[in-house]
N, C-alpha and C positions, 0 to 999 in steps of 0.2 A: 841290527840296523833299523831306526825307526823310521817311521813314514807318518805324515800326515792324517789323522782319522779325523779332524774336526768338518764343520761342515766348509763346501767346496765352495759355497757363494761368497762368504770372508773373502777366499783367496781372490776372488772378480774384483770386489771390493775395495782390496786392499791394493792392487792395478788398477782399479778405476776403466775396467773397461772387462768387457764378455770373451775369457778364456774359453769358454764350451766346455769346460770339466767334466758337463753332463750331458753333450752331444745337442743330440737336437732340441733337448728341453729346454735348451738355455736359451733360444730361439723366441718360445711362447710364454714360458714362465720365467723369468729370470730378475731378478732383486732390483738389478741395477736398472729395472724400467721402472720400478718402486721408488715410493717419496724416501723411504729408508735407503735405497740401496747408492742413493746422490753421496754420501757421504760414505769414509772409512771406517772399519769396523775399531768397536773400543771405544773408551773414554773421548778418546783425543781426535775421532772420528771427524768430528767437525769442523778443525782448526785446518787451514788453508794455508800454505804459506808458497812462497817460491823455491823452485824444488832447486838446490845447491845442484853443481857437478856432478859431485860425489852419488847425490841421491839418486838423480836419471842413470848412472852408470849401475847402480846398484838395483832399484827398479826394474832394469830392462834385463839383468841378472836374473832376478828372481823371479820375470814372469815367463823368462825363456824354461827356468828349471821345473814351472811350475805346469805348464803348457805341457812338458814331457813326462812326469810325474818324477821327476828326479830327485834324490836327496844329493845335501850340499857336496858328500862325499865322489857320490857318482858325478855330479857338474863338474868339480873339479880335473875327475880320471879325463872325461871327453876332452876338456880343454887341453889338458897335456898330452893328450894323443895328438889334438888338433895343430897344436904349436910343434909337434915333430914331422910334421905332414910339411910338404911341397906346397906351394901357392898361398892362399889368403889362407890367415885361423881362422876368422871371422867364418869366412865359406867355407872352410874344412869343417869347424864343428858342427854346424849347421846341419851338414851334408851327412853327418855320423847320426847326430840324432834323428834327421828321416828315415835312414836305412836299419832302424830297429826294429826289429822284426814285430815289435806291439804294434808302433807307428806304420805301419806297411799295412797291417791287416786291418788297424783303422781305415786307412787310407783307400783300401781296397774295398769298404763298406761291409765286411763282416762284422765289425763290432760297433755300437750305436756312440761308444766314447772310447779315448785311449785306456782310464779301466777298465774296463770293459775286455777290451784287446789285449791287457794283460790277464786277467784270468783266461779266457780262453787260450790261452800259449801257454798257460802255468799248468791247466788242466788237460793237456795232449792234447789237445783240438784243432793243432796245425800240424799242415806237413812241409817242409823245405823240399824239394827232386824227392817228395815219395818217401822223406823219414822224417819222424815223430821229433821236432823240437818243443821244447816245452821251457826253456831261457828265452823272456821278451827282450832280452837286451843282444840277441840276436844278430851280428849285423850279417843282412841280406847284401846280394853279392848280383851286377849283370847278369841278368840269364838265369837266377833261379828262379824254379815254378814254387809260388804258394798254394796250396787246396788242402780240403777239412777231409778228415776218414769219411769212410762213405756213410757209415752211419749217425753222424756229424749231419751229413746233408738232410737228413729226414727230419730232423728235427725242427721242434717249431722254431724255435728259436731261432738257427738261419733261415728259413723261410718268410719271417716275420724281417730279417736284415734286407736280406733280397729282394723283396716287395718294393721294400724304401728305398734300396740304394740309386741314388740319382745319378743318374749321367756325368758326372764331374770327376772321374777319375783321374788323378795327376796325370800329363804326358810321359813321366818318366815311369809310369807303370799301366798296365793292358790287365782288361778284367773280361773272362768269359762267365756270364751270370749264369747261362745254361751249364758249365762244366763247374762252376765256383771254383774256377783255377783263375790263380794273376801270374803275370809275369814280370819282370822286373826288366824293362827294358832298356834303362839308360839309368845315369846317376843325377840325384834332382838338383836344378841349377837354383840359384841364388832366389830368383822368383815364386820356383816352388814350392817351398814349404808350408807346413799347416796352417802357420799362424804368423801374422807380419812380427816380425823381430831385428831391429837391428844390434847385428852381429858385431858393429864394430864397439858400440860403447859398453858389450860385453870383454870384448879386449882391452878394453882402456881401462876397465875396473880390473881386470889381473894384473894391468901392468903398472899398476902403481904401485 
């Protein structure tokens, strides 16, 4: 299955707007506050036009897939999970892609970006109630505890996360910074997610 290796500021670029790919850097350094970064990447970078239907529906597609480091393959499983689910797709998918278990440990300020968040799940560094997950596509469940092995905690590495992590933890999730345990205390409502996305002209683009 392949994945994305090019550079990560393209993809801002090519949204025209600051994904955070790269967590807090994209804050201080980021392209798109650059004379270069006004424009899309490529030849045709430059050319303006009025964005059709089809293009905002497609767009909003692929900055949702790119915000969660999704391939097209994987965007499409969530969506067809989501359309078998009760209530809105739009909020059902949404609601799947918060609850991965990468997105959660992001969220919980252990990892400074959502890659980030997937190597450390890929590399045993989380626990779910006390066992070893190592799949960031993970989906976390009410009431499970997140925390890192104890010899996880010494490292500089979370202690250099720790320092930084701001007080802004979703409401749907509880962080003890002294125990670097979360809790997953509700499922996140339409408001919460990481990054503004509307949901719905992601369904309009499948359902045509």
């Amino acid at each position: 299955m392949s994945r994305y290796l090019g550079s990560v500021c393209k993809l801002c670029r090519r949204e025209r707007e600051k994904l955070f790919l790269k967590g807090e850097r994209c804050s201080s350094n980021c392209t798109l506050d650059k004379k270069r970064g006004k424009n899309g990447p490529g030849q045709h970078g430059t050319i303006k036009s009025k964005m059709s239907d089809y293009a905002k529906h497609l767009r909003e597609k692929q900055k949702a897939r790119r915000v969660y480091g999704l391939t097209e393959e994987q965007f499409v499983h969530y969506y067809e999970v989501a359309e078998k689910m009760k209530g809105s797709t739009g909020d059902n998918l949404l609601k799947l892609l918060e609850m991965r278990l990468d997105n959660v440990v992001f969220r919980l300020g252990l990892a400074a970006s959502k890659k980030m968040a997937r190597q450390i799940v890929n590399h045993g560094n989380i626990l779910v109630n006390d066992k070893k997950i190592d799949v960031p596509r993970y989906q976390v469940k009410i009431g499970d505890v997140i925390t890192v092995p104890e010899k996880y905690k010494a490292s500089t590495v979370i202690k250099n996360l720790l320092e930084k992590t701001a007080p802004n933890v979703p409401a749907w999730l509880s962080f003890d910074k002294n125990k670097v345990s979360g809790i997953v205390a509700s499922e996140p409502l339409a408001g919460d997610i990481s990054h503004p996305i509307n949901s719905q002209l992601i369904v309009e683009y499948y359902s045509k």
